[in-house]
KEDREN-460392 format. One record per residue: x, y, z of N, C-alpha, C in turn. Coordinates in steps of 0.1 Angstrom, whole numbers, padded with zeros to 4 digits, always signed. Layout:
XYZXYZXYZ
...
//
This chain:
+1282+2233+0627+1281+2224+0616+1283+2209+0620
+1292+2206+0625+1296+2193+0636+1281+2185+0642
+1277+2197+0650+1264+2192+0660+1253+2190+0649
+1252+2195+0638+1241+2196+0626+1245+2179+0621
+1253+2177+0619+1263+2165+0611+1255+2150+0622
+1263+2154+0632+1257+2144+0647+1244+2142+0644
+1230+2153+0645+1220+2152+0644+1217+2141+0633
+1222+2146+0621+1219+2136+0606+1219+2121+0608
+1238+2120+0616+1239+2104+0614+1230+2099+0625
+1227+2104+0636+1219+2098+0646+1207+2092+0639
+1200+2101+0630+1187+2101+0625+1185+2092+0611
+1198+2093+0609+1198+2080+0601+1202+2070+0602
+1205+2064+0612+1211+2052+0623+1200+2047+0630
+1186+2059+0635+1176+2052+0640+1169+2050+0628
+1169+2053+0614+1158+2048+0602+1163+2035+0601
+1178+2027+0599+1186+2019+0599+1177+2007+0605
+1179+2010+0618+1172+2004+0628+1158+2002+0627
+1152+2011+0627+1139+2005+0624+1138+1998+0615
+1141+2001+0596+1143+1991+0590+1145+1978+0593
+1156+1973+0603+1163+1966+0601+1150+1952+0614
+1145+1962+0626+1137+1952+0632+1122+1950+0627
+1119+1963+0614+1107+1958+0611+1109+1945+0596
+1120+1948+0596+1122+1936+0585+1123+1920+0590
+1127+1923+0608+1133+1911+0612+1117+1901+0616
+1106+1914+0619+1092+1911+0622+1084+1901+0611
+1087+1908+0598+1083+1903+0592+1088+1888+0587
+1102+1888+0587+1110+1870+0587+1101+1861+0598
+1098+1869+0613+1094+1858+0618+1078+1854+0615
+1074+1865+0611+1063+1861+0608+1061+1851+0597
+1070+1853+0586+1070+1842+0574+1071+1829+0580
+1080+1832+0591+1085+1815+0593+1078+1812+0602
+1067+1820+0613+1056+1811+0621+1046+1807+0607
+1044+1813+0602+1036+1812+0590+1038+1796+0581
+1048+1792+0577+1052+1783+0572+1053+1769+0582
+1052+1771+0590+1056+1760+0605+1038+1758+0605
+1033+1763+0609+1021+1764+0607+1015+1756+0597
+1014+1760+0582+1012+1751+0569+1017+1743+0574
+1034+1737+0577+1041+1726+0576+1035+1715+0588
+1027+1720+0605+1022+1711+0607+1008+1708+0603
+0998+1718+0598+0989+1713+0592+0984+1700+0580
+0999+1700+0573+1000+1691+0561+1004+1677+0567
+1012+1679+0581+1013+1663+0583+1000+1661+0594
+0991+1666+0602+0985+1666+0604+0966+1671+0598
+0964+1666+0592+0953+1666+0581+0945+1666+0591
+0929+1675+0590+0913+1673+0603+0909+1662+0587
+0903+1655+0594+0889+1648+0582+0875+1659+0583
+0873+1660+0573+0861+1670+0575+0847+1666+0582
+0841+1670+0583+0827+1663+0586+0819+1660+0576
+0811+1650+0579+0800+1643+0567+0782+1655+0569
+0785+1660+0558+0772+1673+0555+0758+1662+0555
+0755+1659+0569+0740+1657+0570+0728+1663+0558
+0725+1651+0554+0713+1656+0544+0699+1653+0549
+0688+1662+0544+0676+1663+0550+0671+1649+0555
+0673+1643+0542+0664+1629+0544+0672+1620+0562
+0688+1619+0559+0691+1616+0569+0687+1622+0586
+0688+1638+0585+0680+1645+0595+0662+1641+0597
+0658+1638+0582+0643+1634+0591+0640+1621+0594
+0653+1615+0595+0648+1601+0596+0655+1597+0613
+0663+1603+0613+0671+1598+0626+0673+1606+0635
+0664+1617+0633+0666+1632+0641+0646+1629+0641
+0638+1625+0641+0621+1622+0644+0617+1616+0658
+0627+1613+0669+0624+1610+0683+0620+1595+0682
+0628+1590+0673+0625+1575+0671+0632+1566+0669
+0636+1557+0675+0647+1546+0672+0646+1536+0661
+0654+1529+0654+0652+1522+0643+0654+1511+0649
+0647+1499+0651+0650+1485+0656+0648+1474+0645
+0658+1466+0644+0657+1454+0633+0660+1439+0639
+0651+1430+0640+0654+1420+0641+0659+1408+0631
+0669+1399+0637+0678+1389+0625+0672+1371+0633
+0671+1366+0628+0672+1348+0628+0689+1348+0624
+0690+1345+0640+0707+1341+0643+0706+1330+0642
+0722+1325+0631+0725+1313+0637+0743+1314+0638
+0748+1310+0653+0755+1313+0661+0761+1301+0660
+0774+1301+0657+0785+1295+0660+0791+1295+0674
+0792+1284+0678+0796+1283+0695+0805+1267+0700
+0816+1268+0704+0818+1252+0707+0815+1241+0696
+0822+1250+0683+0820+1238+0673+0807+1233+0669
+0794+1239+0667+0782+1240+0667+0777+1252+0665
+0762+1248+0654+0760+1261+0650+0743+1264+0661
+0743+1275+0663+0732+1273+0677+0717+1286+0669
+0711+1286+0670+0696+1290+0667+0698+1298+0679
+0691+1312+0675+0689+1323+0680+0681+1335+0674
+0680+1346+0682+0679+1360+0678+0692+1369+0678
+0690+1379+0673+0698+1389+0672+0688+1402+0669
+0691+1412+0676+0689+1428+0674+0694+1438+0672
+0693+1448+0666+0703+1459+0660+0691+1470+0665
+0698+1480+0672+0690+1493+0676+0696+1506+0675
+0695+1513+0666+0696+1521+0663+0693+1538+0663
+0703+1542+0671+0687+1558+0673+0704+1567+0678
+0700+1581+0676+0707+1594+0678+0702+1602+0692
+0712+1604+0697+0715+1608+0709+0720+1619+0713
+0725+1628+0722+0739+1634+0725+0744+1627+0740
+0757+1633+0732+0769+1625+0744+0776+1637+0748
+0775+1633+0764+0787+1641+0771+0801+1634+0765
+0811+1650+0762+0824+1644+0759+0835+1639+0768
+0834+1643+0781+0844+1647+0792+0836+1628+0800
+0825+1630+0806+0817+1616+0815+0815+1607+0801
+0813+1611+0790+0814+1599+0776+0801+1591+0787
+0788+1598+0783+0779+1590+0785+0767+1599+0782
+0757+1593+0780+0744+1600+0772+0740+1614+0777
+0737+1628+0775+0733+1636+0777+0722+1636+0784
+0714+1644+0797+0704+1640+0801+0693+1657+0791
+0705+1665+0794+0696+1680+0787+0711+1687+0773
+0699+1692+0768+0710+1697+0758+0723+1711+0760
+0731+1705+0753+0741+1719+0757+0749+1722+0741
+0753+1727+0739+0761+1729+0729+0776+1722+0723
+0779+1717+0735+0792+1711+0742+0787+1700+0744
+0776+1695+0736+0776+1676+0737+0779+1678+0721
+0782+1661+0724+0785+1656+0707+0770+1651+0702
+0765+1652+0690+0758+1642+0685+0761+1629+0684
+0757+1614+0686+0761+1607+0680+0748+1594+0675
+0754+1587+0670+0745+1574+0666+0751+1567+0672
+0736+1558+0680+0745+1546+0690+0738+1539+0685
+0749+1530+0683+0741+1514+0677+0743+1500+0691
+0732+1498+0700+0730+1487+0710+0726+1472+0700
+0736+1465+0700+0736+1449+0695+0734+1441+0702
+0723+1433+0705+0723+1422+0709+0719+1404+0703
+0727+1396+0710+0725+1383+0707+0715+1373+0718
+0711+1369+0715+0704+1357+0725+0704+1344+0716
+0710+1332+0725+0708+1319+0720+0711+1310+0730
+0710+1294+0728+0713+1287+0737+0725+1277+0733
+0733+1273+0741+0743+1265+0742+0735+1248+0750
+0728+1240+0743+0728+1230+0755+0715+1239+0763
+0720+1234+0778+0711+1236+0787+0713+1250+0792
+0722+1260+0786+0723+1269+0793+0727+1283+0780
+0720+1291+0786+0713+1306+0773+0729+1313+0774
+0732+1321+0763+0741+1330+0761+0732+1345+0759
+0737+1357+0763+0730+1367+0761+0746+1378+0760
+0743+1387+0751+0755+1392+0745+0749+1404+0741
+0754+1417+0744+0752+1429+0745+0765+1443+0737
+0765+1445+0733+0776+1454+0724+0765+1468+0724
+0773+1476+0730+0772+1498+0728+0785+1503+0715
+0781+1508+0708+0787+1516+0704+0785+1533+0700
+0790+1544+0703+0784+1558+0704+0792+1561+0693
+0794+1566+0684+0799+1568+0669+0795+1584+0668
+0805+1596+0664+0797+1607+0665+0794+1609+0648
+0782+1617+0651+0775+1617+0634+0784+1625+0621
+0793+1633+0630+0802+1642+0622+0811+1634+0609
+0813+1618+0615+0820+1609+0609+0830+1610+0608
+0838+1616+0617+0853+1623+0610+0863+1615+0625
+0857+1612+0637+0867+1604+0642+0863+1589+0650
+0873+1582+0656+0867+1568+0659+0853+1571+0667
+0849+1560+0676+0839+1555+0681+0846+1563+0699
+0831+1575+0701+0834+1578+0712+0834+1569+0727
+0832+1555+0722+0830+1546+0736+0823+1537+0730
+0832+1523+0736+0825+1510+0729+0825+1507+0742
+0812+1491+0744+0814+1487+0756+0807+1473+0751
+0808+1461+0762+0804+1452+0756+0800+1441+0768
+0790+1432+0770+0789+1423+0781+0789+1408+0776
+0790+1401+0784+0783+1387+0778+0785+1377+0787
+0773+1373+0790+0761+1364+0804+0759+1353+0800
+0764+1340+0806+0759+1328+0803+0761+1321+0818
+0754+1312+0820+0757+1301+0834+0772+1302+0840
+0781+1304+0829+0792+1299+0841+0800+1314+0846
+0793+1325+0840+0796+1339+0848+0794+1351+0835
+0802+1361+0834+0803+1370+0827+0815+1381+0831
+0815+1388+0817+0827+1397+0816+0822+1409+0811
+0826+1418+0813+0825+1435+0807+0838+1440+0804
+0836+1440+0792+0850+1451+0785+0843+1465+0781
+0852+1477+0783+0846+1485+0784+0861+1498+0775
+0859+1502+0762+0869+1511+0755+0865+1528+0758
+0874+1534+0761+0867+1549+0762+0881+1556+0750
+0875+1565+0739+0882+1574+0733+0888+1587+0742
+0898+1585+0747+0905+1599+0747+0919+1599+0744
+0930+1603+0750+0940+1608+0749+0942+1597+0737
+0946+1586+0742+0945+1571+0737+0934+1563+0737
+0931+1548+0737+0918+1538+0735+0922+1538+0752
+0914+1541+0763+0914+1533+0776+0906+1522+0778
+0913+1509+0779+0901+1497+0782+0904+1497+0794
+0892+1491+0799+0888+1479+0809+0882+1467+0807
+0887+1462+0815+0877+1445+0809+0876+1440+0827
+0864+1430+0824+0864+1426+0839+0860+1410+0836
+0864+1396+0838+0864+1388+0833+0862+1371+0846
+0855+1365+0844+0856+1355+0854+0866+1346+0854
+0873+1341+0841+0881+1339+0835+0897+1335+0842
+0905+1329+0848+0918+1330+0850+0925+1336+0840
+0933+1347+0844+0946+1352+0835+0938+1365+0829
+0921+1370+0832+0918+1380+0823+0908+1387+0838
+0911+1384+0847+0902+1393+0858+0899+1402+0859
+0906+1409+0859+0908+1427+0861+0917+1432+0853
+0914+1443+0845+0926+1445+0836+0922+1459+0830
+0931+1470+0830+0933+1484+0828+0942+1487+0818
+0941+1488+0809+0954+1490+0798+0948+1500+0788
+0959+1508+0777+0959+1518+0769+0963+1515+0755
+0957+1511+0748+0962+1512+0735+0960+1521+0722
+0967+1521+0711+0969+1536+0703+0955+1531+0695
+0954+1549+0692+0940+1549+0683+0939+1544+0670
+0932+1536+0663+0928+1532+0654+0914+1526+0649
+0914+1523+0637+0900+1519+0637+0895+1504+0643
+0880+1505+0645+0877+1496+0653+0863+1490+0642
+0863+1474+0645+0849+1469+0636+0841+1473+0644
+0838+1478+0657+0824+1482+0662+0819+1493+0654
+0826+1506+0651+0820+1516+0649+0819+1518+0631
+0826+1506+0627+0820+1506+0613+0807+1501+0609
+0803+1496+0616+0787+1490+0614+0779+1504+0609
+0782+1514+0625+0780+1533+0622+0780+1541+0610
+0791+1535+0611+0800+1543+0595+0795+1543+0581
+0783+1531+0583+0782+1522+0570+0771+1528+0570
+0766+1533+0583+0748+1539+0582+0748+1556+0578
+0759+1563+0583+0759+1575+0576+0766+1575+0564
+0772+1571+0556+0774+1568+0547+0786+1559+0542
+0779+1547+0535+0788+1540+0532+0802+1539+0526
+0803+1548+0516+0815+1553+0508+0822+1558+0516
+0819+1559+0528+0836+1566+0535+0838+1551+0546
+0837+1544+0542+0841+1531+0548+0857+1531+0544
+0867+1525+0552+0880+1522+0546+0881+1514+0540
+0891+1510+0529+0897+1504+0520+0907+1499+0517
+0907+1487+0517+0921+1478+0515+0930+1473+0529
+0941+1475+0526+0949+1470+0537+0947+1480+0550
+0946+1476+0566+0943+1481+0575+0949+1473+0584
+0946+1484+0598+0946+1478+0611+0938+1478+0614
+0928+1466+0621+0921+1472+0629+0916+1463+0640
+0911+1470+0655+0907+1462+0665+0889+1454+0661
+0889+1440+0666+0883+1430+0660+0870+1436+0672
+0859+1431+0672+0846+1432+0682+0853+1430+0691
+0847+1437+0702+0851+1433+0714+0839+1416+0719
+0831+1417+0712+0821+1403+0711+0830+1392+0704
+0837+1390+0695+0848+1382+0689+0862+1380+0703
+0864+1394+0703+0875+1393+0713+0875+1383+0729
+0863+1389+0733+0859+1382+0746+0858+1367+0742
+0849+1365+0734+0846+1351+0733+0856+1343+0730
+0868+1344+0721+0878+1340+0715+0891+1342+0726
+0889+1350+0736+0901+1349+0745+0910+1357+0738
+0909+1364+0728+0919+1369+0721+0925+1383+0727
+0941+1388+0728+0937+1403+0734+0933+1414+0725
+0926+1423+0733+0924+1434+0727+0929+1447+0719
+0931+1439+0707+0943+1456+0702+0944+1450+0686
+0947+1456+0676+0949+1462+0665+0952+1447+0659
+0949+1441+0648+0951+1431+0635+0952+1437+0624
+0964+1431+0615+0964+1433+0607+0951+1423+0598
+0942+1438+0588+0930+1430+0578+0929+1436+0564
+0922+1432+0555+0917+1438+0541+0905+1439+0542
+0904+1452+0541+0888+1458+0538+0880+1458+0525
+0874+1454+0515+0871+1456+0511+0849+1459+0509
+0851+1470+0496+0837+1478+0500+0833+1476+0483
+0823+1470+0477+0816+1471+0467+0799+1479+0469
+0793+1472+0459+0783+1478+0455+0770+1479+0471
+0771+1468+0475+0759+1464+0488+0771+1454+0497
+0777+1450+0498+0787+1441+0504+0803+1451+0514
+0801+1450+0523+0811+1452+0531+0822+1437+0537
+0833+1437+0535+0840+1425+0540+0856+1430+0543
+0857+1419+0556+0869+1423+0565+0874+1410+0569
+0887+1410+0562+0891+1398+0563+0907+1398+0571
+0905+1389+0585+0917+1390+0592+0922+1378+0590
+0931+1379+0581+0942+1370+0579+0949+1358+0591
+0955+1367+0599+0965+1363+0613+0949+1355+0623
+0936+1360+0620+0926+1353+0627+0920+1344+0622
+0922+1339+0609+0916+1331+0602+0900+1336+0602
+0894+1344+0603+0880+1349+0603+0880+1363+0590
+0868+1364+0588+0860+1369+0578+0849+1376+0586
+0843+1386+0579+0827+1393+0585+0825+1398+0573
+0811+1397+0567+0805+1402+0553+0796+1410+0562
+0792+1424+0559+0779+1425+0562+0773+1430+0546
+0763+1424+0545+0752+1430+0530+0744+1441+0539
+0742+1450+0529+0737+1459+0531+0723+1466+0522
+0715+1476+0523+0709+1482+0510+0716+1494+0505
+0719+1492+0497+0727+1508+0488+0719+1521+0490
+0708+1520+0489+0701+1530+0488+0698+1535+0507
+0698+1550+0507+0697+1554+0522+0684+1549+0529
+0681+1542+0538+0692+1544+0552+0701+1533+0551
+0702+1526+0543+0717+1518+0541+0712+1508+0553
+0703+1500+0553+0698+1493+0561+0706+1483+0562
+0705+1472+0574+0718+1464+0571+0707+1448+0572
+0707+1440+0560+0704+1430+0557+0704+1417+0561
+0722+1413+0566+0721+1404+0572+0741+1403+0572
+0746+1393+0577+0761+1392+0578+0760+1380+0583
+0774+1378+0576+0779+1364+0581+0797+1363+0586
+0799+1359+0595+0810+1357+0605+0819+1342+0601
+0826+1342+0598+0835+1326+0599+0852+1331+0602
+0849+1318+0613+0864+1315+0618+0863+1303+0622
+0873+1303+0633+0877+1284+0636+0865+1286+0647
+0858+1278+0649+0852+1277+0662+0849+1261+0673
+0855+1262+0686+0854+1251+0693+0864+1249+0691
+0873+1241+0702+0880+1238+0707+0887+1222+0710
+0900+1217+0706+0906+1202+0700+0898+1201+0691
+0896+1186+0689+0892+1179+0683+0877+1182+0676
+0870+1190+0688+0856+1194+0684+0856+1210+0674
+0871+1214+0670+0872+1226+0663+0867+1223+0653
+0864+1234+0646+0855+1238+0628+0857+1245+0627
+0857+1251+0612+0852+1265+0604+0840+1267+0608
+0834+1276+0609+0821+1273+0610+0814+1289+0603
+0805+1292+0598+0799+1303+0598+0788+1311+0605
+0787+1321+0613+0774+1323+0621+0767+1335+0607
+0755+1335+0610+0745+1342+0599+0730+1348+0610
+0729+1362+0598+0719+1368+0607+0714+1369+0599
+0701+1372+0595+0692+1371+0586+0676+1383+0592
+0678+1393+0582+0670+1404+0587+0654+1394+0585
+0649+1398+0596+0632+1395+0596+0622+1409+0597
+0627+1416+0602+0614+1426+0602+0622+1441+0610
+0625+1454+0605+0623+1465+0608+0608+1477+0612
+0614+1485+0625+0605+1491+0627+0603+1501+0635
+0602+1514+0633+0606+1526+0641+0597+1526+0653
+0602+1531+0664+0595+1533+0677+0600+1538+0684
+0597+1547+0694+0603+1557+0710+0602+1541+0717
+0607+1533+0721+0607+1519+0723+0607+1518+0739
+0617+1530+0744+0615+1532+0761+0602+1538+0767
+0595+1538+0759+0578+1542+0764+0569+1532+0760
+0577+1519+0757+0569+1506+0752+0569+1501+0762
+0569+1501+0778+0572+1490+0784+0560+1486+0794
+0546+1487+0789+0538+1482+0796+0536+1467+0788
+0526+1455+0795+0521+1447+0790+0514+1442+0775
+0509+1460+0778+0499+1459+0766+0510+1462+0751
+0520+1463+0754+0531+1467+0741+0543+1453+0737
+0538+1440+0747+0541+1425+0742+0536+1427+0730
+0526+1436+0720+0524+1426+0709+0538+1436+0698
+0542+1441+0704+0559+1449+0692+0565+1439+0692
+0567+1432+0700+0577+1421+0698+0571+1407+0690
+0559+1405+0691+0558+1401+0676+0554+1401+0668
+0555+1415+0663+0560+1420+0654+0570+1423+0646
+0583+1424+0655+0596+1416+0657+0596+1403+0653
+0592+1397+0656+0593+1381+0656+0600+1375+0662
+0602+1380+0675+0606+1380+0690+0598+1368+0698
+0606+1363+0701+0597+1356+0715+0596+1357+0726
//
């Protein structure tokens, strides 16, 4: 009767137990459960922007969008006559080398790269000014790689931003005090890759008070360092404007509302030139003529007449 007795409590000491660690399974599971939600909610994904047909047949057709503007360029307290170019076209990008894909893989990014250029002259001697930006089409994070140059008589500089862990710049400069320089700064948004932002769709542009890093084409020219201003964004009906306070500068760009949200023209004002020869001044671009082309298979003689068509010289 004893040994019968023994058998019972044993057998109900191990039900005990099991209860007691399948109950304990299930606590931890509540609580990985809830840690889980709890870092998802302070850590929010932005979703991606749902490509629509018209967008896919326009910028997915093996064809770049090129627009030319009648610059006029603020420089040394003087406003200077020029061109300006905006090029437009979809690509993929390696994520890891952050440089154009030669063949496709699954494991590249899409993106829209927008290549800007300026040409004008100072006096006796040309400025030429080049801005990359790779933007991926998902819309949901910064600009996968900005880069930027600018050539005139008395030398030139390359700043060069790559997205990863943090913003990695480089800059390389003729410049005393800006030679060589390797630095890291925290992610945020940048005026390059909103120009991007504005082309897949405008409405997700930011709003209101911000931080954000200025052109690296502002930056360079202006001597300014490279990293985060406090600005106000505002976004209406066709008008985009970014106004940095602490820089005394402004950027409008007008736009068309309707897709592809073409971009019209912009205008730029800050202080420009230096003592006595300083101004406000405003630079202005003024669209002249759009026009689709595979443009790297333009490059025989007989394809001088696209450019003016452009209204290129």
């Amino acid at each position: 009767m004893i040994k019968i007795l023994n058998i019972k409590n044993r057998l109900l000491f191990s039900i005990a137990l099991l209860v007691t660690l399948l109950s304990c399974k299930e606590n931890n599971t509540s609580t990985s459960e809830n840690k889980t939600i709890s870092q998802t909610k302070t850590q929010p994904s932005t979703p991606k922007t749902k490509l629509s047909s018209e967008f896919k047949d326009y910028w997915y057709n093996g064809e770049a969008e090129i627009t030319s503007y009648k610059l006029e360029q603020a420089r040394y307290g003087e406003i200077r006559e020029g061109t300006a170019v905006l090029i437009f076209v979809t690509e993929d990008f390696l994520p890891e080398e952050q440089v154009k894909a030669d063949n496709y893989s699954e494991n590249n990014i899409p993106v829209l790269k927008l290549n800007a250029t300026k040409n004008f002259n100072t006096g006796i001697y040309p400025y030429s000014i080049m801005q990359s930006t790779f933007y991926p089409v998902a819309n949901n994070q910064h600009a996968l790689k900005i880069s930027a140059s600018v050539q005139e008589w008395c030398g030139q500089v390359y700043t060069q931003l790559n997205n990863r862990s943090d913003f990695e710049v480089m800059s390389h400069s003729y410049f005393q005090g800006e030679a060589d320089e390797t630095f890291h700064i925290e992610k945020t948004w940048t005026e390059n890759e909103l120009w991007l932002k504005l082309r897949i769709d405008p409405k997700s542009l930011p709003a209101g008070s911000l931080k954000i890093i200025p052109s690296v084409e502002y930056t360079r020219l202006k001597h300014e360092d490279i990293k985060a201003f406090e600005a106000t964004a505002n976004l209406n009906n066709s008008t985009y404007t970014l106004t940095y306070n602490n820089l005394n500068r402004t950027l409008r760009i007008n736009f068309n509302p309707i897709f592809p949200y073409e971009i019209l023209s912009w205008e730029e004002t800050f202080l420009s030139g230096y003592g006595d020869a300083a101004s406000v001044l405003t630079t202005k671009a003024t669209k002249l003529k759009t026009i689709k082309s595979d443009y790297w298979t333009k490059n025989n003689n007989s394809d001088l007449s696209l450019r003016e068509t452009l209204k290129l010289k």
